[in-house]
Every structure is written in C-alpha cells, then in structure tokens.
C-alpha positions as CSV (number, residue, x, y, z in Angstrom):
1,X,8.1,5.0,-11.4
2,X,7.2,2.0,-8.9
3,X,5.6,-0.5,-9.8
4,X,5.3,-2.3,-6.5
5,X,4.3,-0.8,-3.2
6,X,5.4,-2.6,0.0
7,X,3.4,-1.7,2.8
8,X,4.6,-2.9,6.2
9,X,3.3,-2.7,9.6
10,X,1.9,1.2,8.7
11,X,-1.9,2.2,9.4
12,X,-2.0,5.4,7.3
13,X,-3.1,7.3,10.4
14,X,-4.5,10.5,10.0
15,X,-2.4,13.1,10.9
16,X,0.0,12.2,8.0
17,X,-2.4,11.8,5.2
18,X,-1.7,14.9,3.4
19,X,1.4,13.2,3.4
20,X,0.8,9.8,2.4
21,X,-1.9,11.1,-0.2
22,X,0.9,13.4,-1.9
23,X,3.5,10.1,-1.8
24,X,0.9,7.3,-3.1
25,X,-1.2,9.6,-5.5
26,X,2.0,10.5,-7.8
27,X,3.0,6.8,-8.1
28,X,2.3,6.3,-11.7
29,X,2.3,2.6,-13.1
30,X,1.9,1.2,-9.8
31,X,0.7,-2.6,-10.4
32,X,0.5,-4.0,-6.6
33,X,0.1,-3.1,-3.9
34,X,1.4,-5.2,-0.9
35,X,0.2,-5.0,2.5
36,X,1.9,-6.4,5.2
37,X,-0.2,-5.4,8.5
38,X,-1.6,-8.2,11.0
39,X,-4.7,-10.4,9.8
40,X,-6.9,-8.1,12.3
41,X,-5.8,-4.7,10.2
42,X,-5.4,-5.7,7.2
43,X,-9.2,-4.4,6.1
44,X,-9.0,-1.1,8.2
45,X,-5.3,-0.6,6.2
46,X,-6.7,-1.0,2.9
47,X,-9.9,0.9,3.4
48,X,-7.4,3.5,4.3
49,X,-4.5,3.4,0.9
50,X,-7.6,2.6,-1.5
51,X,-8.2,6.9,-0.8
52,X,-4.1,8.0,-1.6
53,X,-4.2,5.5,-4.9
54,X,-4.0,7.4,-8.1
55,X,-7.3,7.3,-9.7
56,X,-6.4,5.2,-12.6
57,X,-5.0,2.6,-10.1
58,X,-6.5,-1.1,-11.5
59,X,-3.8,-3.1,-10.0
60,X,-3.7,-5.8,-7.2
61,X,-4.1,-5.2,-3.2
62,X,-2.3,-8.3,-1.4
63,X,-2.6,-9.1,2.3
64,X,1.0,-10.5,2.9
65,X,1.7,-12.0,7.1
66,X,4.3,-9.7,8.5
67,X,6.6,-12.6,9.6
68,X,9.0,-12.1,7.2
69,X,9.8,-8.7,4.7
70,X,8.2,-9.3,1.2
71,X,10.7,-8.8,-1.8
72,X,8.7,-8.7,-5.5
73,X,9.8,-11.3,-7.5
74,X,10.8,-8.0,-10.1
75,X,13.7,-7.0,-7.8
C-alpha cells in the first residue's frame, strides 16, 4: 500500500530482478517514485525501475542527490 518509493544508491542489477520485479510490480497506488543514485546513474537507474512498475503506474520519477536520505513530506 506505498505510496512513495525511496530508491537509494541501488542499480537494479540483473541477477535480482525476478526479485525486484516481484517487490515493485505489487505496489499498488504507488504515486512517486524517488531515486536517489548519483547525477551520472540516475538515467541508467530509471531505464531499469520503469520495467518492475506496475503497468498502471502514472505517477512521478524524481532524481533526488544522495547527500542526504529523502523523507516524503507524507511521513
């Protein structure tokens, strides 16, 4: 029931994605999506998580710096 996924400092790599596809394709209701990854990944990372969303994903994908953790404003 998230509604706001906090990505940090993870490349989806490919041994795990019949992992991460089974964790980020059952998030209904997700909204945003926040990745924290430096400015040089950033595209390669959401190439990557746009494949796991759930089909009927319309929200947001947000490059955040990693300097500090991101908190939603909803927590």
């Amino acid at each position: 029931n998230a509604t706001h996924l906090v990505i940090i400092g993870y490349s989806f790599p490919d041994y795990n994605k019949k992992l991460d596809k089974q964790i980020i394709g059952n998030v209904s209701g997700l909204k945003e999506v926040i990745i924290q990854v430096g400015t040089n990944d950033f595209s390669s990372v959401e190439f990557r998580i746009k494949k796991y969303l759930p089909k009927d994903f319309e929200g947001e994908i947000i490059s955040m710096s990693p300097d500090q953790f991101y908190v939603p404003l909803e927590l």
